[in-house]
C-alpha positions as CSV (number, residue, x, y, z in Angstrom):
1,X,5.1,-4.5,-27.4
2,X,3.0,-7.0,-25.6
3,X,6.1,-7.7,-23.0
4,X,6.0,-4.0,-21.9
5,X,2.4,-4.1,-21.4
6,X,2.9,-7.3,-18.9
7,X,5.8,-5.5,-17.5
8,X,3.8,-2.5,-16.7
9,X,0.7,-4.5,-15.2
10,X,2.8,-6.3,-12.6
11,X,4.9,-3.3,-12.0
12,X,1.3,-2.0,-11.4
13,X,0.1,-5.0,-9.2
14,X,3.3,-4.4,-7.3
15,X,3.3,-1.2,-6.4
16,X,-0.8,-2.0,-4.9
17,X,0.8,-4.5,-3.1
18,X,3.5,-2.4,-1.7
19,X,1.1,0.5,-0.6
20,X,-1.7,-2.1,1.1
21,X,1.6,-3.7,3.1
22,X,3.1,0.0,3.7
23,X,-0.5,1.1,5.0
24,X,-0.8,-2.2,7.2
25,X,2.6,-1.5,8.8
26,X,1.7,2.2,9.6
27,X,2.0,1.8,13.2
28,X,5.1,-0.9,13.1
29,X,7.2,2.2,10.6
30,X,5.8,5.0,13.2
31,X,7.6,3.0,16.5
32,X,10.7,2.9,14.1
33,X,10.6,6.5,13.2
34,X,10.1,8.2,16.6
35,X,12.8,5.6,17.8
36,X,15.6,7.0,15.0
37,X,14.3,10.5,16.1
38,X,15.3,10.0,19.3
39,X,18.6,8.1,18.7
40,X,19.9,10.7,16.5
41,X,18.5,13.9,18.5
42,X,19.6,12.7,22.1
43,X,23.4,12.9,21.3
């Protein structure tokens, strides 16, 4: 029982440090969007 508990806190802790580095990256994942956009809309 206990393990499941730790399992869900880090999956927890993990998931916060997913979404901090996903909404520092914004920008970087924007620039990489528009770019696909473009590659697969052009041809």
């Amino acid at each position: 029982m206990e393990l499941i508990f730790i399992l869900k806190i880090l999956f927890v802790i993990g998931a916060l440090i997913a979404l901090y580095a996903v909404i520092r990256n914004l920008d970087i994942i924007k620039i990489i969007l528009i770019y696909w956009k473009d590659l697969i809309f052009r041809k």
